[in-house]
PQR file of N, CA, C, O and H, with PARSE charges and radii, in Angstrom:
ATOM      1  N   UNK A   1       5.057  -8.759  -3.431 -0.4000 1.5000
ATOM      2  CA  UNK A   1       4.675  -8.322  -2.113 -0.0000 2.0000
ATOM      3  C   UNK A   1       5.406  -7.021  -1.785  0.5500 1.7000
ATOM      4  O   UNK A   1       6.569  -6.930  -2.181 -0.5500 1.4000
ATOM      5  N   UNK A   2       4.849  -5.969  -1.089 -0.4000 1.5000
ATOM      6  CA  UNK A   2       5.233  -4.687  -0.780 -0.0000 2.0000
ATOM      7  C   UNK A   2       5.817  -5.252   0.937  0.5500 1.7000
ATOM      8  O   UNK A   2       5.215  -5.917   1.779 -0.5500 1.4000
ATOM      9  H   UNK A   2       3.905  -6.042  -0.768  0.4000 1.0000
ATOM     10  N   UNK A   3       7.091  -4.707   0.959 -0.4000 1.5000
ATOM     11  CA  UNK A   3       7.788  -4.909   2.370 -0.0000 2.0000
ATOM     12  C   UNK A   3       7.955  -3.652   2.768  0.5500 1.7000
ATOM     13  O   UNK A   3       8.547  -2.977   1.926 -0.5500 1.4000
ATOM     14  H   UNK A   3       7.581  -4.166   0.275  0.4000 1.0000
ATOM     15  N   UNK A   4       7.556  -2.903   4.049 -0.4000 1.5000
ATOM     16  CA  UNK A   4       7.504  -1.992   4.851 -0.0000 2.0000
ATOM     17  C   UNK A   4       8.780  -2.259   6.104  0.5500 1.7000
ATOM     18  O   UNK A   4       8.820  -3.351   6.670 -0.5500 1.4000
ATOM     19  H   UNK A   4       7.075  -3.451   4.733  0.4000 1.0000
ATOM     20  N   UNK A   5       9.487  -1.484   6.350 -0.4000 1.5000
ATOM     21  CA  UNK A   5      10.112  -1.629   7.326 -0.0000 2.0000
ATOM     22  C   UNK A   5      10.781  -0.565   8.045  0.5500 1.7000
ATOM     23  O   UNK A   5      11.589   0.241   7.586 -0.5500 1.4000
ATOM     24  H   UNK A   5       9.454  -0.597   5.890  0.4000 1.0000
ATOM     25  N   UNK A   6      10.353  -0.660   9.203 -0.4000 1.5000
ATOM     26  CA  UNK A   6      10.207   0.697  10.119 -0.0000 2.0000
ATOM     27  C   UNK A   6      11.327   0.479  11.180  0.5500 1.7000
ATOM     28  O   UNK A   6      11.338  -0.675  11.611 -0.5500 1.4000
ATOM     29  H   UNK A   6       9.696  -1.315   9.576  0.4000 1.0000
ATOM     30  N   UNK A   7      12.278   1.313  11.710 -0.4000 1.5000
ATOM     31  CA  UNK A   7      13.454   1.206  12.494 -0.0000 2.0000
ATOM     32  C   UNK A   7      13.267   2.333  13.609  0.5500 1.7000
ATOM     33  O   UNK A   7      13.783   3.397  13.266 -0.5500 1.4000
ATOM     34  H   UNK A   7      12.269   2.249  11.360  0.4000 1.0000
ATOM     35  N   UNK A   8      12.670   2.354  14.825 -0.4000 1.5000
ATOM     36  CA  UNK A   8      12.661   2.666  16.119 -0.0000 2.0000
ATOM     37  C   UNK A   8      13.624   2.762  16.429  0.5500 1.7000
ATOM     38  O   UNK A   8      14.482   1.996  15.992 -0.5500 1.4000
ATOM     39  H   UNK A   8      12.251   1.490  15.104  0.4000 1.0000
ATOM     40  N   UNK A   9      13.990   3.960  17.520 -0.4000 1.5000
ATOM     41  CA  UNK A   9      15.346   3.928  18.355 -0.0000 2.0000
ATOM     42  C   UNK A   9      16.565   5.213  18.393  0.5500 1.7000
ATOM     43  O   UNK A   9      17.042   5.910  17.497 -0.5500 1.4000
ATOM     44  H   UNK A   9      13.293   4.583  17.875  0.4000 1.0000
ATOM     45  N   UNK A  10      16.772   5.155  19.699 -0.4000 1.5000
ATOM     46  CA  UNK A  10      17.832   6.260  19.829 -0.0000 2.0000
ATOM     47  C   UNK A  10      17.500   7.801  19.440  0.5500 1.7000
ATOM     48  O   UNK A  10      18.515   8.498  19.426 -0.5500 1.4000
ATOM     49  H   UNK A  10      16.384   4.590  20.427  0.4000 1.0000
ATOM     50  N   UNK A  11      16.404   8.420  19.151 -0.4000 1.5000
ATOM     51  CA  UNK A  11      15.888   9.123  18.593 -0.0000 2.0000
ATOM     52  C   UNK A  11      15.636   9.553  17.283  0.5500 1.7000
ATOM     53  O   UNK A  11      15.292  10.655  16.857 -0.5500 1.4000
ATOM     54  H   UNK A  11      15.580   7.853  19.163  0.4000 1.0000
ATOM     55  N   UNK A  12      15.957   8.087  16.502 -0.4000 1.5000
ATOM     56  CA  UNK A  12      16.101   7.905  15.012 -0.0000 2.0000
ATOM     57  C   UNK A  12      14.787   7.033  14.510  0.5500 1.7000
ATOM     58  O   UNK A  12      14.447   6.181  15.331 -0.5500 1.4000
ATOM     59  H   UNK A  12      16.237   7.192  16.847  0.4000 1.0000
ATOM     60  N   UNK A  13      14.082   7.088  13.447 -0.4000 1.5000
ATOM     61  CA  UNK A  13      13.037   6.319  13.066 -0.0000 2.0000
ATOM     62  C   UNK A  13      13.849   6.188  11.025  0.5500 1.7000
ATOM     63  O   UNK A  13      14.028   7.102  10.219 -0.5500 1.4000
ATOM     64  H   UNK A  13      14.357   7.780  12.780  0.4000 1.0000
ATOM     65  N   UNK A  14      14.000   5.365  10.946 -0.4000 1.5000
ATOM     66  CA  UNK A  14      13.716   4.525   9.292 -0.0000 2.0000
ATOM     67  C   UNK A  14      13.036   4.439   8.838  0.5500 1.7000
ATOM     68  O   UNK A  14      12.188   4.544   9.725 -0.5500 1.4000
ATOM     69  H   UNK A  14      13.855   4.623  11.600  0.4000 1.0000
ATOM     70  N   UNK A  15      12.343   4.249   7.681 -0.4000 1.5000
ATOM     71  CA  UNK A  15      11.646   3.630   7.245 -0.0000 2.0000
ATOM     72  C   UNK A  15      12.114   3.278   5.588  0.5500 1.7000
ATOM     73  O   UNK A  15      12.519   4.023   4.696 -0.5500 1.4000
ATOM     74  H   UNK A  15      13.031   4.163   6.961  0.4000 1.0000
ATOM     75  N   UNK A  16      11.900   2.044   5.622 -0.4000 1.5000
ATOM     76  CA  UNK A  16      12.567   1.423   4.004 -0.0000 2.0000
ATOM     77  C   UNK A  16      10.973   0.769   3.601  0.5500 1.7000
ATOM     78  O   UNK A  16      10.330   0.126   4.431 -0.5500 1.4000
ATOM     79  H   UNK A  16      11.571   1.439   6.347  0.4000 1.0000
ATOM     80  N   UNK A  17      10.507   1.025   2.314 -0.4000 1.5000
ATOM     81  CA  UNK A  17       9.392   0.476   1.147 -0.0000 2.0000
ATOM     82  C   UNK A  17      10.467  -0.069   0.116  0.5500 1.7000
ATOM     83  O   UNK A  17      11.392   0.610  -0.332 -0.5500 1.4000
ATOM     84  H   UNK A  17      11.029   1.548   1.640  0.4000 1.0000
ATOM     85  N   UNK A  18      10.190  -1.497  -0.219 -0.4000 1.5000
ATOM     86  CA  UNK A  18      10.138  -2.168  -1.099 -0.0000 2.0000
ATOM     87  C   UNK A  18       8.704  -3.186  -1.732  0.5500 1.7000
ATOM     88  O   UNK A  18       7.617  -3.477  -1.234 -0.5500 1.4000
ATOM     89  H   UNK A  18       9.439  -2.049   0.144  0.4000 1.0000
ATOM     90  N   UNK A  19       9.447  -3.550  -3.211 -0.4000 1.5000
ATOM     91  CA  UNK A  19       8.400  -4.456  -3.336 -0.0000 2.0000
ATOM     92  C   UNK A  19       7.744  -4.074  -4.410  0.5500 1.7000
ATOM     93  O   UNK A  19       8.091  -3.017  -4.938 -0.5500 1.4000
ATOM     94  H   UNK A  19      10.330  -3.314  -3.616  0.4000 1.0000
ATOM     95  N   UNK A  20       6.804  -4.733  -4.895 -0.4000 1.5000
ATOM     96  CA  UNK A  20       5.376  -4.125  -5.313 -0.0000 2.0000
ATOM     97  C   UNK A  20       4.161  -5.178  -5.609  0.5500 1.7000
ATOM     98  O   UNK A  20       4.487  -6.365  -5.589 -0.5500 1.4000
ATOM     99  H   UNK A  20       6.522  -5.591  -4.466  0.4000 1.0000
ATOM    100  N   UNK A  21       3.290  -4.979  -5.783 -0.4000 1.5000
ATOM    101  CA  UNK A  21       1.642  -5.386  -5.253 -0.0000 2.0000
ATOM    102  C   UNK A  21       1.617  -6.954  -6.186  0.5500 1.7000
ATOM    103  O   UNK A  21       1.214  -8.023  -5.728 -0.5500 1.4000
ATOM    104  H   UNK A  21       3.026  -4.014  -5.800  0.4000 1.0000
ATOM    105  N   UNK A  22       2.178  -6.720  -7.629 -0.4000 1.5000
ATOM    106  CA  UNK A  22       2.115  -8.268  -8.476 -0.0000 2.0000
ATOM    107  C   UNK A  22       0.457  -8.957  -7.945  0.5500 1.7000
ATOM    108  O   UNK A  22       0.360 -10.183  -7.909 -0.5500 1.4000
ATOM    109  H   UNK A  22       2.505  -5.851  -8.001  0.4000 1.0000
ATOM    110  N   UNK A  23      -0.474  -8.299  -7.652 -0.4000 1.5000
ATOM    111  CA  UNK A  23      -1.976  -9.059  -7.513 -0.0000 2.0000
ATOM    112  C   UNK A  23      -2.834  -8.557  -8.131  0.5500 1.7000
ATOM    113  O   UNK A  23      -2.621  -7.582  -8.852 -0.5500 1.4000
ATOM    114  H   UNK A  23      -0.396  -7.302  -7.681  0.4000 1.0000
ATOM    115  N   UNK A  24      -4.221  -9.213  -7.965 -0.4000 1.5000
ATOM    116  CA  UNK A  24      -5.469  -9.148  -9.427 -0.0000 2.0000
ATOM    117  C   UNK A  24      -6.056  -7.614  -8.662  0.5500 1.7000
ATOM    118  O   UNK A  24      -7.269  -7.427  -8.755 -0.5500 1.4000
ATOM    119  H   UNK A  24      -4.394 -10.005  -7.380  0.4000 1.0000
ATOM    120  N   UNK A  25      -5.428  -6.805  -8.106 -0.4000 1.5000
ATOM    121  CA  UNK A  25      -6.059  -5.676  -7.667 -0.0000 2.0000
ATOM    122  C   UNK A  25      -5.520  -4.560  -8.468  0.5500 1.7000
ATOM    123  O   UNK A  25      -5.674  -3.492  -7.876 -0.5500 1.4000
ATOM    124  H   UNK A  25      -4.442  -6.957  -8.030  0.4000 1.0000
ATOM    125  N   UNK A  26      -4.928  -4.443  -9.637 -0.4000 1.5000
ATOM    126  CA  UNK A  26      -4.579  -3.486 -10.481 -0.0000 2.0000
ATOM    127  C   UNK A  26      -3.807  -2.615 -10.368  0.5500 1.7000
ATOM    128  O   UNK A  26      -3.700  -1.702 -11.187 -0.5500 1.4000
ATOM    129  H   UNK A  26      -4.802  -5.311 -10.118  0.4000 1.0000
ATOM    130  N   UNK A  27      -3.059  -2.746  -9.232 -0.4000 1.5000
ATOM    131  CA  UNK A  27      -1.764  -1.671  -8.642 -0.0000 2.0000
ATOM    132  C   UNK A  27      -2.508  -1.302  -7.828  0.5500 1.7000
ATOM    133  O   UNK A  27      -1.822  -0.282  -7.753 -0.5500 1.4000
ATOM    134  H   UNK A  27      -3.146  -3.488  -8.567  0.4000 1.0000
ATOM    135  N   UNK A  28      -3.508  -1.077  -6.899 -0.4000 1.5000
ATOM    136  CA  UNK A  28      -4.280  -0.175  -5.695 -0.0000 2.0000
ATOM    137  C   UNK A  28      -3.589  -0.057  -4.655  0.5500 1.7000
ATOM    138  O   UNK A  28      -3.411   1.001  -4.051 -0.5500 1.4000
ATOM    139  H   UNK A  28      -4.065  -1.905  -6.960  0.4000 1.0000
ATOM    140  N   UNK A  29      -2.963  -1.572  -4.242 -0.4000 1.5000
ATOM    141  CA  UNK A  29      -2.237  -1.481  -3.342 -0.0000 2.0000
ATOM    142  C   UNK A  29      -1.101  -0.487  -2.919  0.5500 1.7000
ATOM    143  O   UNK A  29      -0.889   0.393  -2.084 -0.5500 1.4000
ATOM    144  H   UNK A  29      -3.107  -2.431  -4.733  0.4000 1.0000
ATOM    145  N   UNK A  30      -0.380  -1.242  -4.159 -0.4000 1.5000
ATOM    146  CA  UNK A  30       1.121  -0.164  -4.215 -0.0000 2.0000
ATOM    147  C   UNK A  30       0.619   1.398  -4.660  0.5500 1.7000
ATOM    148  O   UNK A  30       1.322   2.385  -4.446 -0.5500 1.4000
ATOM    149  H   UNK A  30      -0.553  -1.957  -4.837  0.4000 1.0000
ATOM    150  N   UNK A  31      -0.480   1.448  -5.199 -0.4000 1.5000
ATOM    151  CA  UNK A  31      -0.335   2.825  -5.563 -0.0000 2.0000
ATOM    152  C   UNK A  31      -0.834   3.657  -4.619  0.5500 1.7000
ATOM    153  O   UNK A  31      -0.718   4.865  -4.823 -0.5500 1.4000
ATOM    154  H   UNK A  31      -1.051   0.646  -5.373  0.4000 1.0000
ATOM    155  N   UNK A  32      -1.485   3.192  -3.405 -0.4000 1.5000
ATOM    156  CA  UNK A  32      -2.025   3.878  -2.088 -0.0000 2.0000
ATOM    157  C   UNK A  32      -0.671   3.847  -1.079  0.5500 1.7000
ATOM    158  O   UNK A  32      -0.395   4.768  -0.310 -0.5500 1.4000
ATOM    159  H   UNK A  32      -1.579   2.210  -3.240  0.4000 1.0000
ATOM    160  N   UNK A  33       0.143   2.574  -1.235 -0.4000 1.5000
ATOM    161  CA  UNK A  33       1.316   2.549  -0.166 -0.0000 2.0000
ATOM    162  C   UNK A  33       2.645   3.727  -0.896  0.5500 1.7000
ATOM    163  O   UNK A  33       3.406   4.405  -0.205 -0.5500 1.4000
ATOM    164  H   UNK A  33      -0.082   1.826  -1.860  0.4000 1.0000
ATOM    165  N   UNK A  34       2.613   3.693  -2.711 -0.4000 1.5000
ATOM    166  CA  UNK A  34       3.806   4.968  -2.829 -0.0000 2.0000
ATOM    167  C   UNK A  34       2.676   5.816  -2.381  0.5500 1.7000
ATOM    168  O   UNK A  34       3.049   5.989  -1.220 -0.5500 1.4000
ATOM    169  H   UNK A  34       1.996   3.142  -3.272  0.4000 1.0000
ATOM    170  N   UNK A  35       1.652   6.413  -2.466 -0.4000 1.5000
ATOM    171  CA  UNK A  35       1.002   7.940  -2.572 -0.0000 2.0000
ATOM    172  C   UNK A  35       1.330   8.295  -0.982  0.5500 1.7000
ATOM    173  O   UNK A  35       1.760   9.414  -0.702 -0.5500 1.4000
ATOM    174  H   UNK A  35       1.349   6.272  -3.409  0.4000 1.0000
ATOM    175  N   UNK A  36       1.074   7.132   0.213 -0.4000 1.5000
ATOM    176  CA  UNK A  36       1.290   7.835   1.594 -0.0000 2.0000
ATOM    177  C   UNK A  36       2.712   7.791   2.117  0.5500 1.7000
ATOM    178  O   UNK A  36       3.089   8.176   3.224 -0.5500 1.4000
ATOM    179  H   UNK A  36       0.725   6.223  -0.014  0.4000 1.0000
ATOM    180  N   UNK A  37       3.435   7.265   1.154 -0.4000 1.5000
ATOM    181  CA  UNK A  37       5.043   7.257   1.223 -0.0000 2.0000
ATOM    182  C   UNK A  37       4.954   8.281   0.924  0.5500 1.7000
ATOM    183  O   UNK A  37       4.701   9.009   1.884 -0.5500 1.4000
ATOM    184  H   UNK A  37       3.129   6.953   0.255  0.4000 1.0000
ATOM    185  N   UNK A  38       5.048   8.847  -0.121 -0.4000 1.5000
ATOM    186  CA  UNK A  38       5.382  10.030  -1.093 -0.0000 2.0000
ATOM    187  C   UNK A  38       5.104  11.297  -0.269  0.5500 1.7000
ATOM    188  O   UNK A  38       5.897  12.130   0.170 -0.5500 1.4000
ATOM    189  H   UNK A  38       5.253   8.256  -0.901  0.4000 1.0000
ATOM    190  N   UNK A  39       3.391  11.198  -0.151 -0.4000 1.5000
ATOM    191  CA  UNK A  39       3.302  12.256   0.705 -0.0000 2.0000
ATOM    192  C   UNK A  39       3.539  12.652   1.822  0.5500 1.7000
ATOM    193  O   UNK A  39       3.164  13.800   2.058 -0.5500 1.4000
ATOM    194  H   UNK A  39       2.747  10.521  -0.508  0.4000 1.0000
ATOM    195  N   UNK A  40       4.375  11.735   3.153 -0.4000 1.5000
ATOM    196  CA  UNK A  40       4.948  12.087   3.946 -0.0000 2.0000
ATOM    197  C   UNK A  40       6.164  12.523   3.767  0.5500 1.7000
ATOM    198  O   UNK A  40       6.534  13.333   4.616 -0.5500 1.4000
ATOM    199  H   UNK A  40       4.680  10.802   2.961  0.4000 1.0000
ATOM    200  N   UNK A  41       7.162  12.168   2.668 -0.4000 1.5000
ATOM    201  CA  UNK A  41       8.181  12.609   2.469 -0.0000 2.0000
ATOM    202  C   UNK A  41       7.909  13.878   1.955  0.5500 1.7000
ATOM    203  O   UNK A  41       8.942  14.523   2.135 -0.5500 1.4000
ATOM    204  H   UNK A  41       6.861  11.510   1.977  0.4000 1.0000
ATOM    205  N   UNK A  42       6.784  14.827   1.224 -0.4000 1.5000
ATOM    206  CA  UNK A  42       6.354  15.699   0.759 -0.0000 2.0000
ATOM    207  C   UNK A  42       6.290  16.800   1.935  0.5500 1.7000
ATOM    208  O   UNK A  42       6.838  17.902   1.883 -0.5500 1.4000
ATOM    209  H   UNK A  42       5.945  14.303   1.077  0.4000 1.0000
ATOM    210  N   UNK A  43       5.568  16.332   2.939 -0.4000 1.5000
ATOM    211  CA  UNK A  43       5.301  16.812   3.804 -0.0000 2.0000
ATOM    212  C   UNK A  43       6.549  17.480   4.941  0.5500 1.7000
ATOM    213  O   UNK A  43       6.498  18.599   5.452 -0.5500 1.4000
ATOM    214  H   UNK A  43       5.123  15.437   2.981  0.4000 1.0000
ATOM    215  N   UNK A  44       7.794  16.293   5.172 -0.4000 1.5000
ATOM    216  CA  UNK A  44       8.593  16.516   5.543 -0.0000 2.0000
ATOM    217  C   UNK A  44       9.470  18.018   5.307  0.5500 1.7000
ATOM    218  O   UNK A  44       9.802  19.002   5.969 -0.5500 1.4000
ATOM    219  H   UNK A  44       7.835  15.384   4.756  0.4000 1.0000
ATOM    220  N   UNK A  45       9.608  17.453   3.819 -0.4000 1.5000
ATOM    221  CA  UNK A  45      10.338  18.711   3.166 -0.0000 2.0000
ATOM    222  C   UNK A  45       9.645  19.760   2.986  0.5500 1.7000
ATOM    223  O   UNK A  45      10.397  20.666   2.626 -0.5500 1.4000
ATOM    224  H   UNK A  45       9.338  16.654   3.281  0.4000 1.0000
ATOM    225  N   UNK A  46       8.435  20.139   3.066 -0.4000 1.5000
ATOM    226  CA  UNK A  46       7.397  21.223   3.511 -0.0000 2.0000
ATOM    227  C   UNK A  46       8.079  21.810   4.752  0.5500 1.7000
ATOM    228  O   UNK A  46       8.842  22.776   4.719 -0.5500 1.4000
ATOM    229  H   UNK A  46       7.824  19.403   3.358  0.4000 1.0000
ATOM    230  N   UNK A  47       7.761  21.197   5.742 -0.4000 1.5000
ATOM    231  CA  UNK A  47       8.366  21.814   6.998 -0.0000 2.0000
ATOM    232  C   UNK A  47       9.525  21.668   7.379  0.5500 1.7000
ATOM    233  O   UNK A  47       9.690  21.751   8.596 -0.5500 1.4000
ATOM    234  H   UNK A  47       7.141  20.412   5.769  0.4000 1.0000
ATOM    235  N   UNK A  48      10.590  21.434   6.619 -0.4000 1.5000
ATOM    236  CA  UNK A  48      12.110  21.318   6.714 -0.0000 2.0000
ATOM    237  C   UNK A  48      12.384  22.576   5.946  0.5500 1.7000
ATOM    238  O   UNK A  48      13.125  23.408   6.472 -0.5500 1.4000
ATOM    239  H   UNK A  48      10.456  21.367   5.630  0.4000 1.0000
ATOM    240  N   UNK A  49      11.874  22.811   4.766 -0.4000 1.5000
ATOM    241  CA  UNK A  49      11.784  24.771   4.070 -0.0000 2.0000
ATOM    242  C   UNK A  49      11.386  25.767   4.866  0.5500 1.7000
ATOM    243  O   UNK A  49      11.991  26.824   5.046 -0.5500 1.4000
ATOM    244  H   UNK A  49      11.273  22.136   4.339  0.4000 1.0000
ATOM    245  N   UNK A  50       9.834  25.264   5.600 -0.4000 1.5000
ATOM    246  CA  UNK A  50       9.724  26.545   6.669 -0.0000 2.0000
ATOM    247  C   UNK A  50      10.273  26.538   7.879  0.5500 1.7000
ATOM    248  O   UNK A  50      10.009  27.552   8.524 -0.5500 1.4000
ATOM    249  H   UNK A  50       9.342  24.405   5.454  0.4000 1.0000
ATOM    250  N   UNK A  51      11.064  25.617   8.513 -0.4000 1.5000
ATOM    251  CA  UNK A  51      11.694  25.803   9.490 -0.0000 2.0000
ATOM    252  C   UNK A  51      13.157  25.333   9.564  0.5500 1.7000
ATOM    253  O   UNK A  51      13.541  24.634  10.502 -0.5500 1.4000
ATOM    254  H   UNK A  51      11.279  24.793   7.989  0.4000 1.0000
ATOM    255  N   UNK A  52      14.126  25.798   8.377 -0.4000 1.5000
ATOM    256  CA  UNK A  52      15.505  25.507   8.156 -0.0000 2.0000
ATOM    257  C   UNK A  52      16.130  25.609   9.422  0.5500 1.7000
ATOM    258  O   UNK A  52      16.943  24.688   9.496 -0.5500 1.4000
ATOM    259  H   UNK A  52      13.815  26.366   7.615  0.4000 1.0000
ATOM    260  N   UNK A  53      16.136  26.259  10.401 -0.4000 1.5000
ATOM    261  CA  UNK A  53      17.110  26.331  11.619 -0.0000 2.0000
ATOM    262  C   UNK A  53      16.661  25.257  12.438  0.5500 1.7000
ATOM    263  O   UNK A  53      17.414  25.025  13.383 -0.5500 1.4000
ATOM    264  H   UNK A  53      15.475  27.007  10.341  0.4000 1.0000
ATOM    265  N   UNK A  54      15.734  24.593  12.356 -0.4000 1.5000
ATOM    266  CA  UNK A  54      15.107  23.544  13.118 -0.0000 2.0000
ATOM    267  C   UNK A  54      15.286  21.921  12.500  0.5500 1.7000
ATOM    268  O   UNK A  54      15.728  20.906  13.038 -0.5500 1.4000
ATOM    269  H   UNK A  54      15.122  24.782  11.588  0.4000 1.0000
ATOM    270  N   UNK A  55      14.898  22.100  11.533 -0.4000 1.5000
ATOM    271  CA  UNK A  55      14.460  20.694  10.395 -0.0000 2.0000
ATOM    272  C   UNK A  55      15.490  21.007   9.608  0.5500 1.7000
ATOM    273  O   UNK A  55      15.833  22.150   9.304 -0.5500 1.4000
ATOM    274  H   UNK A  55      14.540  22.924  11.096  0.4000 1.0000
ATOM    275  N   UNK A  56      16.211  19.562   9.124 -0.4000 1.5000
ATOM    276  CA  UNK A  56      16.988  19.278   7.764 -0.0000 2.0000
ATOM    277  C   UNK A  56      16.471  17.818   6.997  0.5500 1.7000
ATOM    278  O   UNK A  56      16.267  16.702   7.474 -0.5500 1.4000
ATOM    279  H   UNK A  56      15.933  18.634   9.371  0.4000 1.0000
ATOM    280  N   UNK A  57      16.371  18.269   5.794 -0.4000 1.5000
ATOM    281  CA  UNK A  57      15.503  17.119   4.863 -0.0000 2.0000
ATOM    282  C   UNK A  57      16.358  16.581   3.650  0.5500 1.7000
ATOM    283  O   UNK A  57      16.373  17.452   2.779 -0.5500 1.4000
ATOM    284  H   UNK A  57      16.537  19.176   5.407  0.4000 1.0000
ATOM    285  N   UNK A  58      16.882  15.767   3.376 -0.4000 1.5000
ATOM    286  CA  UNK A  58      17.567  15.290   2.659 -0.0000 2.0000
ATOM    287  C   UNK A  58      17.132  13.865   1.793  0.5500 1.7000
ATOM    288  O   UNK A  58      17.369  12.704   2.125 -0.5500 1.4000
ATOM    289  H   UNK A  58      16.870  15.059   4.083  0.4000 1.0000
ATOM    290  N   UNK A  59      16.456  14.329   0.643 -0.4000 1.5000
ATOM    291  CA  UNK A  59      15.980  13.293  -0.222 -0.0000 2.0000
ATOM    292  C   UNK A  59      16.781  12.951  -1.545  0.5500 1.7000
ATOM    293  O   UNK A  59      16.886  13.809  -2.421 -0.5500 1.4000
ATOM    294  H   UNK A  59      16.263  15.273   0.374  0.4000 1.0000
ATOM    295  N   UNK A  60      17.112  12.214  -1.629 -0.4000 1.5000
ATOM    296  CA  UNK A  60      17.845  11.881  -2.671 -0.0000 2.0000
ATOM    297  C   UNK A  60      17.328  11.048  -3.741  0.5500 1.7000
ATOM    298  O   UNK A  60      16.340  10.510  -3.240 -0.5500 1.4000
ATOM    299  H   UNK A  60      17.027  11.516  -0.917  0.4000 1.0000
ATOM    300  N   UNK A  61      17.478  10.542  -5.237 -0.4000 1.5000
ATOM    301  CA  UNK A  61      16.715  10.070  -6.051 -0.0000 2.0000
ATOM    302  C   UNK A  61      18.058   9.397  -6.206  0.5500 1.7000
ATOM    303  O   UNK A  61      19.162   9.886  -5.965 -0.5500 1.4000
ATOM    304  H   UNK A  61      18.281  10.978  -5.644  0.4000 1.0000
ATOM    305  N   UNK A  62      17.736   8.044  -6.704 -0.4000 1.5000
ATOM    306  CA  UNK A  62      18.886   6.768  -6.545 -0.0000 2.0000
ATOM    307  C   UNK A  62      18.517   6.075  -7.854  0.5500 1.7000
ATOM    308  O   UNK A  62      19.105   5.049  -8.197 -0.5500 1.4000
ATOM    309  H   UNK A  62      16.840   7.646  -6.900  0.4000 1.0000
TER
END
C-alpha cells in the first residue's frame, strides 16, 4: 500500500510518500503517485532557480 501523508500548519506543509502499489495493476499506481511526486518536486526547484532571493529548495537523495 502507498501511504501519503500531508502536514498542514504554521505556514509549513509536509508531505511524506511511502509504500508501494504490491497489486495486479502492474505498478500504475505507484508509478502515477512517484511521477506527480517527482514532478512537483521538479517543479519546485524550477522556481526556487528562478527566483533565489525569494524561494529556497533543498532536495536531498537518502
Amino acid at each position: 500500500m502507498i501511504q501519503i501523508r500531508a502536514r498542514l500548519g504554521d505556514g509549513r506543509t509536509s508531505i511524506e510518500v511511502t509504500g508501494h502499489e504490491e497489486h495486479e495493476e502492474g505498478g500504475r499506481v505507484c508509478a502515477a503517485v512517484s511521477a506527480i511526486t517527482q514532478t512537483a518536486l521538479l517543479g519546485l526547484q524550477m522556481i526556487a532557480e528562478q527566483y533565489p532571493d525569494l524561494v529556497s529548495a533543498e532536495i536531498t537523495l537518502e
